[in-house]
N, C-alpha and C positions, 0 to 999 in steps of 0.2 A: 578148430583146435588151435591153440597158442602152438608158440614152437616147440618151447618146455614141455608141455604135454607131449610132442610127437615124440621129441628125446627122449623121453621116460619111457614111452611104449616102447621105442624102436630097444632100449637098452632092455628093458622085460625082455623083451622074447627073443633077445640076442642071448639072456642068460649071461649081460654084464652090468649088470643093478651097478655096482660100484667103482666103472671106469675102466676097469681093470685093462681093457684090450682099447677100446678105442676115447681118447679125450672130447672132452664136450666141444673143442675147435673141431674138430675130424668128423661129429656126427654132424653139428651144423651144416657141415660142407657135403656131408651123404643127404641132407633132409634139399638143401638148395640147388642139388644135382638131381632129384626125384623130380623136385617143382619143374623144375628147368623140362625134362624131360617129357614129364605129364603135359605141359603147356603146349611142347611140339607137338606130340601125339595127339591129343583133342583137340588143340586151338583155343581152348577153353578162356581165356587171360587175354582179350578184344579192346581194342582202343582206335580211331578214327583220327584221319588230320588231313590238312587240303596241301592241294599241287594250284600253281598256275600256270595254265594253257598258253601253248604259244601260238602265234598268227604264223600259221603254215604257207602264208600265199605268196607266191615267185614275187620276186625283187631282185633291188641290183644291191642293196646294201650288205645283209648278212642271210646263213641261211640258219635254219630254225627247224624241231625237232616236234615230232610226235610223240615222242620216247621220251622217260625220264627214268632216273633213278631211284630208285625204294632207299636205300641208305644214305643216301644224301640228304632224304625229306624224313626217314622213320626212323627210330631207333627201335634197332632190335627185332625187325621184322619176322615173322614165321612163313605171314603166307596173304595173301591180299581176299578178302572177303566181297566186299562189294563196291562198286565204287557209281556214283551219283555225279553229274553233269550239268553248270549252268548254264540251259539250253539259251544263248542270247541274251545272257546276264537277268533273264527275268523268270526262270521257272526250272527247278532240279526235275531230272530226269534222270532215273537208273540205267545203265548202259547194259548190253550182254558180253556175257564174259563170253574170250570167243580162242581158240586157239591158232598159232602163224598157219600150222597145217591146213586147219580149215579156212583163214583167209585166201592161201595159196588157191584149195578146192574154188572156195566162191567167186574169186575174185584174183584171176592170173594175173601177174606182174602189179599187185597191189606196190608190192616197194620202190620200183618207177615213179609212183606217184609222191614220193615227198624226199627231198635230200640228195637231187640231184644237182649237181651246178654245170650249167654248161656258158663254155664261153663260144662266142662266135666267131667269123674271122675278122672281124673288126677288133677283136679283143673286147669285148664289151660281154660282162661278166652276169646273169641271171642264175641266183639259187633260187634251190627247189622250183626250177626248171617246168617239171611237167604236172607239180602239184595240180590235186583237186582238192579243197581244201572244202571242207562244208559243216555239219553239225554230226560230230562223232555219234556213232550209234553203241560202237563196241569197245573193248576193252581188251589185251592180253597185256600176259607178266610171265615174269621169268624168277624164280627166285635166284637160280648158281649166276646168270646174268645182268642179277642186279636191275631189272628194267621193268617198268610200264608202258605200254604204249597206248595209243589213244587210234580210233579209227570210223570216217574218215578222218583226217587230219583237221584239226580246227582252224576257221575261218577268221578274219578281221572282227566280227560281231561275235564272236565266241574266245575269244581269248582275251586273258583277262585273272585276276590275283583271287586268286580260293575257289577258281571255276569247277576245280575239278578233289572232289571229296572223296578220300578212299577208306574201308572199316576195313581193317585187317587184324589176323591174330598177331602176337606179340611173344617175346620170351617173360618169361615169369622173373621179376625183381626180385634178387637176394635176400633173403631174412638177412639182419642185424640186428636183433634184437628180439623180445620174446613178444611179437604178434604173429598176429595167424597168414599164412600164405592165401595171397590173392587170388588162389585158383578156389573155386566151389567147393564147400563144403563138403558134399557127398567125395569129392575126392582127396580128402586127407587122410584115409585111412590109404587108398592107395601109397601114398608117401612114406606110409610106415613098412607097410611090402616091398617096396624098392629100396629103401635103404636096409632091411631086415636082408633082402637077397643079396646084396653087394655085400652086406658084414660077414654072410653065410661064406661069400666068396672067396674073401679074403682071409679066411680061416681054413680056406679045403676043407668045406662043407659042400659037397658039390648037392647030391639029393635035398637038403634042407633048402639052399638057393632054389634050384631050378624048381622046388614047391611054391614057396613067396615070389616066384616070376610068372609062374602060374597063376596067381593069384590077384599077384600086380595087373595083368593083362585083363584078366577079369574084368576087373574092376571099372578099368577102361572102357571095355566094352559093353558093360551094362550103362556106364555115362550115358555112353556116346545112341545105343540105343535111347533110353529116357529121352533124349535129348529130341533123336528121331521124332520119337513118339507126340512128345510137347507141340511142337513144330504144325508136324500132321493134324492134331487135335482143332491149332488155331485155326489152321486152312480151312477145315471144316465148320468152324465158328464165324469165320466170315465170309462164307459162302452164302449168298440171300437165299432163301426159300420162298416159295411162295406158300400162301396161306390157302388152305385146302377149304 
């Protein structure tokens, strides 16, 4: 659906066909806080870009990070989907997504290993001191922290400019103009439920909102089911069989 078209539905079933309560800037701005919002919620709205790896291994020069930044490399980030690995500049490998907790579990005092400087009594300066630096296997992020990190820390032969590929979901881009919102088709009707509850809102229509928030959410949820379901289907479809 154009955006025109949402406008029009959402102004039907607000019961303001002719403007009357909200201007056509105001509902724009209710249709591109729906998008905004449907996007966080599903993730639906995916787009990929690459990091480069640093060489994690002790020196006297400088020291050097396994960690990087989501917004300083993404715009607009939601949330980090997958992220792919040039294992020794010659072959992507998927990494597992792994959580700090569970580092902690697997692997006690994993953060000793990279980002430490120590100097000695010579004064003679060595970072990342007790690194072990090798071919990352895993991956955690943080979204309120802003960070990615990589684990083990990457090696001399693994660091290197676009090593590290990450798919994440995204916020949905502002309509200006009368095209269709880059979220999925099946969820444009949701957009009209979320801007239809909010207009209910802002009138002390309290029942009639919390009905199209009900409906809103639906909506979602049968997505994000579908969505499940598609997923599972392919698993199954490339699973070999044998020939009986």
């Amino acid at each position: 659906m154009l955006r025109d078209a949402i406008r029009s539905l959402v102004r039907k079933r607000l019961g303001d066909i002719n403007g009357v309560y909200w201007t056509d800037t105001e509902v724009h701005t209710m249709i591109n806080n729906a998008c905004a919002d449907i996007s966080f919620r599903t993730k639906c709205v995916r787009t990929n870009g690459y990091l480069t790896s640093n060489d994690c291994t002790a020196n006297t020069t400088s020291a050097a990070s396994q960690e990087y930044s989501l917004a300083d490399n993404f715009t607009n980030i939601y949330s980090v989907l997958e992220v792919y690995f040039m294992v020794n500049g010659t072959r992507w490998e998927k990494l597992d997504s792994i959580t700090r907790d569970d580092l902690n579990d697997r692997e006690p005092g994993w953060r000793q290993l990279i980002g430490y400087t120590y100097t000695d009594t010579a004064g003679s300066t060595t970072y990342n001191y007790t690194s072990q630096p090798s071919i990352p296997t895993d991956y955690y992020w943080d979204r309120e922290e802003d960070v990615i990190g990589l684990h083990p820390p990457p090696n001399s032969t693994n660091a290197g400019s676009d090593y590290i590929r990450v798919y994440y979901a995204t916020k949905h881009t502002n309509l200006t103009s009368n095209t269709a919102p880059t979220i999925p088709e099946p969820l444009h009707l949701a957009v009209v439920d979320h801007c239809v509850s909010v207009g209910n809102e802002d009138r002390g229509y309290g029942e009639k909102a919390n009905d199209y928030w009900k409906k809103y959410l639906s909506k979602l949820h049968d997505y994000k089911v579908e969505r499940q379901r598609e997923r599972e289907d392919d698993e199954v479809i490339m699973v070999p069989h044998r020939n009986l």
